[in-house]
C-alpha positions in Angstrom: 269.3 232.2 86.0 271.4 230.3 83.9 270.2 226.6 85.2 266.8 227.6 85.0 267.7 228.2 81.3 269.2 225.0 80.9 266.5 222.9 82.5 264.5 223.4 79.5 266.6 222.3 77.2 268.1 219.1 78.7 264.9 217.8 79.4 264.0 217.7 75.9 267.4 216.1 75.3 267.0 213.8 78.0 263.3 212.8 76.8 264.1 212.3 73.2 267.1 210.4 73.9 265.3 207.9 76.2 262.1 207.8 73.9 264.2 206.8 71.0 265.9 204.6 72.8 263.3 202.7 74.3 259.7 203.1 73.0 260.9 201.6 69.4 262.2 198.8 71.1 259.6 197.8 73.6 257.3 198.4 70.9 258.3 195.6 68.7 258.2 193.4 71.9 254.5 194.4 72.4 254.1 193.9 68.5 255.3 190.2 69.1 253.5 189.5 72.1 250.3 190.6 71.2 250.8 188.6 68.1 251.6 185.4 69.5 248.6 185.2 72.0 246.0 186.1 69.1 247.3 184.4 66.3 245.6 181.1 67.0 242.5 183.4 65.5 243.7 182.7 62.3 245.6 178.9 62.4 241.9 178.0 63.3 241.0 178.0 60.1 243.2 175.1 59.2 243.9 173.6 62.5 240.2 172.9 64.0 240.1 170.4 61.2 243.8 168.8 62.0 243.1 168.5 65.4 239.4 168.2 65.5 238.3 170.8 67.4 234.7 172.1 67.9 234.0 175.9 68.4 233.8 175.4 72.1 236.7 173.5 72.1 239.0 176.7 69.8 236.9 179.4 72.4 238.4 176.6 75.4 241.9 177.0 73.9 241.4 181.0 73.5 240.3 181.3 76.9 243.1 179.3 79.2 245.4 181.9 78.2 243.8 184.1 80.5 243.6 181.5 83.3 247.6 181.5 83.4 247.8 184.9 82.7 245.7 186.2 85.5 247.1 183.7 88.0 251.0 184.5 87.5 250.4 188.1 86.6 251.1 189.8 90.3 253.8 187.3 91.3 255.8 188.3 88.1 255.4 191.9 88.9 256.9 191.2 92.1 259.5 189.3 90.4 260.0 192.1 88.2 260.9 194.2 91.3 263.3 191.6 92.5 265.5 190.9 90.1 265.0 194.0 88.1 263.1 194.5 84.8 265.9 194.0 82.7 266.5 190.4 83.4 262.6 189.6 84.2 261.7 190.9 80.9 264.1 188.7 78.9 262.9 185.7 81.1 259.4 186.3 80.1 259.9 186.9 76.6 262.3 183.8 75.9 259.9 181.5 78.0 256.5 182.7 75.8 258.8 182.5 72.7 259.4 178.9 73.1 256.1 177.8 74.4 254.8 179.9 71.6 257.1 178.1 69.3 256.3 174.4 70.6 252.8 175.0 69.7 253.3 174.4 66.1 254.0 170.7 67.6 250.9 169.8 69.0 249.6 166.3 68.4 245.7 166.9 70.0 243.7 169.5 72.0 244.3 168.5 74.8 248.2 169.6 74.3 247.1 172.8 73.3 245.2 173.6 76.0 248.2 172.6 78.3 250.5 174.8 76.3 248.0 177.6 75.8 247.6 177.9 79.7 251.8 178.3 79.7 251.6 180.8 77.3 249.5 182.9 79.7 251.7 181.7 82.4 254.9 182.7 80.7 253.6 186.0 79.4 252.2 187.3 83.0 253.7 190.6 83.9 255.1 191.4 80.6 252.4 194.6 79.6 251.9 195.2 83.1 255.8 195.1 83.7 256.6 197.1 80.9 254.3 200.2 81.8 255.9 200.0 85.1 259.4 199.8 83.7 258.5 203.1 81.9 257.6 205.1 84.8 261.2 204.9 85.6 262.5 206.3 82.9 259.8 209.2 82.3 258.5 212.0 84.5 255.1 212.3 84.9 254.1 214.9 82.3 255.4 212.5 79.3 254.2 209.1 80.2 250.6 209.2 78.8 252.1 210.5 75.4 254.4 208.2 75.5 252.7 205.3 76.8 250.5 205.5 74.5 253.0 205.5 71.3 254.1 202.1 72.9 250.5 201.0 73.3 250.2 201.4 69.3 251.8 198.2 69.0 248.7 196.7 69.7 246.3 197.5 66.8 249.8 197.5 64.3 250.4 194.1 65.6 247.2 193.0 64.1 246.8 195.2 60.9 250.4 193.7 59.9 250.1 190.1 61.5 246.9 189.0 60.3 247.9 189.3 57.0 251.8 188.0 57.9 249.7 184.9 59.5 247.4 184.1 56.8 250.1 184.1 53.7 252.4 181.9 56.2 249.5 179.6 56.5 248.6 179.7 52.6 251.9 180.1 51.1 254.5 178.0 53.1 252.3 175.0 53.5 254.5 171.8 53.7 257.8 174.1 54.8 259.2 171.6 57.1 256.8 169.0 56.6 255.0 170.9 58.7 251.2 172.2 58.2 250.7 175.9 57.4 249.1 176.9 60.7 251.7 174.8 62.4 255.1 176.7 60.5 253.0 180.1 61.6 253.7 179.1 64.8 257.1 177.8 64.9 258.1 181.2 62.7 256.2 183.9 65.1 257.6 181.7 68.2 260.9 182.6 66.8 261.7 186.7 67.4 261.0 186.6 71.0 263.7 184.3 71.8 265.5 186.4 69.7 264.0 189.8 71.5 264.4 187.9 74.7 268.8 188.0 74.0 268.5 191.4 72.7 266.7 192.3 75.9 269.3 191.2 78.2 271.9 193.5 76.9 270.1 196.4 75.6 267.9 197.3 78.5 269.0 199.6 81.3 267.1 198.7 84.6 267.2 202.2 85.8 268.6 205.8 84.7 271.6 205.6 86.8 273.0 202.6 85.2 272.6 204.3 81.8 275.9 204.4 79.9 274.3 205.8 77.1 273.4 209.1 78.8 275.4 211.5 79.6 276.8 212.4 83.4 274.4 215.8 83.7 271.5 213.7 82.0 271.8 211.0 84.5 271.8 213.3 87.3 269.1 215.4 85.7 266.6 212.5 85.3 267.5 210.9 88.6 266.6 214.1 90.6 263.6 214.7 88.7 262.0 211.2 88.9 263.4 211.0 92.5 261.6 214.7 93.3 257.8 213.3 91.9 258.0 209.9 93.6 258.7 212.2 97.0 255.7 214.5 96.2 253.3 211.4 95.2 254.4 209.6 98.6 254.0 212.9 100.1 250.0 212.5 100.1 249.3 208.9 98.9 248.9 206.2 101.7 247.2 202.8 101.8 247.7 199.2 101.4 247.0 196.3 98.4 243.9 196.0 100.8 242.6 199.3 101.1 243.2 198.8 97.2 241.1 196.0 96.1 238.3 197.2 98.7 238.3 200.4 96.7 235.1 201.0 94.6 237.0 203.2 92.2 239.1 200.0 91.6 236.7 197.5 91.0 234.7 200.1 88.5 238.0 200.4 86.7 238.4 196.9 86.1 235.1 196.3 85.1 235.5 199.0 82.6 238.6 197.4 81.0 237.2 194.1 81.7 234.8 195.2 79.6 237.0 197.0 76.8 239.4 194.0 76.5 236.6 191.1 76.4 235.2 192.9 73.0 239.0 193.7 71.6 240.0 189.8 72.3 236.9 188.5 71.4 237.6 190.6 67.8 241.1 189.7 67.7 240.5 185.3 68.3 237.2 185.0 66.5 236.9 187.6 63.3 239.4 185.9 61.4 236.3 182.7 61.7 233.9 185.1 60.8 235.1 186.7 58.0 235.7 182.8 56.9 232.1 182.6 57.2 231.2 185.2 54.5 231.8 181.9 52.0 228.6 180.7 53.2 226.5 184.4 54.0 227.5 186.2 50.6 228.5 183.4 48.9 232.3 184.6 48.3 235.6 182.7 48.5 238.0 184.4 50.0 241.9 182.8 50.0 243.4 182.4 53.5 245.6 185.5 52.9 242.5 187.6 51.6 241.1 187.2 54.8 244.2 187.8 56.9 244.0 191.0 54.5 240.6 191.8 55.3 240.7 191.2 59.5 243.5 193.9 59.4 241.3 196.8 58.1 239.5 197.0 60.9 243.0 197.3 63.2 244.2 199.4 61.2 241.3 202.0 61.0 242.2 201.4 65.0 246.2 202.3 64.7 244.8 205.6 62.8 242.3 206.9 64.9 244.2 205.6 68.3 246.8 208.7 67.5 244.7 211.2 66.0 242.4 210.6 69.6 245.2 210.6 71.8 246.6 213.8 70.5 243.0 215.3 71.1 243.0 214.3 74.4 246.2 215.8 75.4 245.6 219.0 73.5 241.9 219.5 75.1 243.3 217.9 78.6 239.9 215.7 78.6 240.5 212.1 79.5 237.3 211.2 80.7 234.8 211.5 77.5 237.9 210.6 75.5 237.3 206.8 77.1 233.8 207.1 77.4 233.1 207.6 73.6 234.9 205.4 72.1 233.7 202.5 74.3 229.9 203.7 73.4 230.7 203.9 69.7 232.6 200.0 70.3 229.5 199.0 72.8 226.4 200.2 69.9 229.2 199.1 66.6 229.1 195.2 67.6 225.6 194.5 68.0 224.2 196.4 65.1 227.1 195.1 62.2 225.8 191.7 63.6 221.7 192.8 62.8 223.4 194.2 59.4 225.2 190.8 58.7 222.4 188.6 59.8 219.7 190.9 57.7 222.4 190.6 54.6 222.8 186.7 54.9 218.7 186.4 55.2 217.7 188.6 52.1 220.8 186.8 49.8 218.8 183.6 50.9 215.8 184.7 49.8 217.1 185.9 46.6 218.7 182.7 46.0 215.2 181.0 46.6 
């Protein structure tokens, strides 16, 4: 009776202690990473000029990450599982910290495209990497909550960036001889070297190697992550091929292909557009004003992201919780574009 008692209670412990330890942590590496494949969104504004790019040319630059980033992402899983996720995780984030960093030193496009493609190289296996790394540390019931505290990295990354980006760009000009767009790089290139250090000695690649838990924690948490992966190998079978030849899969991936192509396209191309308002309603907004005015709409996001998540795991819906949001996204796009085009034609015919 009495260790039925006490289960309750150390798994609380146990949980909270782990969260704390880890989800603030890999958090801020998610913050960094998402901000160093996205800033180029905003260094456009100065930089097409610098280096002479076209629009094509920017979307070209965008775009290779992805290339790299899909090619290396499986083999650095694997690599993850080889030589554990501690020391894989540092090696990713100190290799996309310096190619990050190096960008601020490009001399033409044709170097950024070559260092934009090892970005995405360097980065592969990081998000993925990390959501694995959490399933060892969680049981199941917790992971979606807590997955998607980590996951609020993303949208933060942007409300606070953009705005980080733009007043580097604006304000520290010149700093190292260098061009604004060009010291934004070398600056947000920085903390994941820094993270990358941090990593190697603050990670633990699995509960049992914890020397910040307790004996009867370690135990507890072993057993219990131990006892699910028996019962989910209990009635799961298959292979990678019966995988990729599943339906469900390939509707999946379409689904977040499609989710992701509208958040990146956002996230690369609305600090251009809200540059564009000079010309549509004839304002003139300062580089940091528009940093300022791409965040609102990620951090709207950030808000509603945890209100909606909390709905969904008090209701126990996860279906329509994905579903409605990507409608409201889907119909959103389309008709603020009619509004802005309708806008920009009646302001010309005012003007006339």
């Amino acid at each position: 009776m009495s260790s039925v008692l006490q289960k309750p209670e150390i798994e609380a412990r146990v949980v909270r202690k782990v969260a704390r330890r880890l989800i603030p942590f890999l958090g801020l590496a998610y913050f960094v990473n998402y901000l160093d494949r996205t800033n180029i969104g905003l260094a456009k504004l100065t930089m097409s000029e610098e280096l002479g790019l076209t629009e094509t040319m920017f979307g070209l630059a965008s775009g290779l990450f992805f290339i790299g980033y899909l090619l290396f992402e499986v083999p650095s899983n694997l690599a993850l599982h080889r030589f554990g996720a501690r020391r894989w995780i540092a090696r990713i984030m100190l290799t996309w910290g310096i190619i990050a960093a190096a960008m601020a030193f490009v001399p033409n496009a044709g170097s950024l495209y070559t260092l934009r493609m090892l970005l995405g190289i360097a980065e592969a296996g990081f998000f993925p990497g990390v959501l694995l790394y959490l399933t060892l540390w969680f049981p199941r019931a917790y992971r979606v909550r807590l997955m998607g505290l980590f996951l609020l990295a993303l949208p933060v990354s942007s409300a606070l960036g953009a705005p980080l980006s733009s007043a580097i760009i604006q304000y520290w000009d010149g700093m190292f001889g260098l061009s604004g767009w060009r010291v934004m790089f070398l600056l947000e290139g920085i903390p994941a070297v820094v993270l990358a250090v941090v990593t190697w000695f603050y990670l633990t690649d699995r509960p049992s190697q914890a020397t910040w838990l307790d004996e009867d924690e370690k135990m507890w948490l072993t057993r219990e992550l131990e006892s699910e992966a028996c019962e989910s190998g209990s009635h799961i079978s298959g292979s990678v091929r019966r995988a990729v030849t599943d339906s469900r899969v390939w509707m999946l991936g379409l689904v977040y292909f499609g989710i992701t192509y509208g958040l990146y396209s956002l996230s690369f191309f609305l600090p251009s557009i809200v540059a564009g308002f000079k010309k549509t309603f004839d304002t003139d907004f300062s580089l940091f004003t528009t940093g300022l005015i791409v965040a609102v709409p990620f951090a709207v996001g950030a808000v509603a992201m945890v209100l909606w998540s909390r709905h969904s795991d008090r209701t126990g819906e996860r279906i329509w919780h994905v579903a409605i949001p990507t409608l409201i996204g889907a119909v959103s796009i389309p008709i603020a574009l009619y509004m802005a085009d309708s806008i920009g034609r009646r302001n010309t015919w005012l003007l006339q």
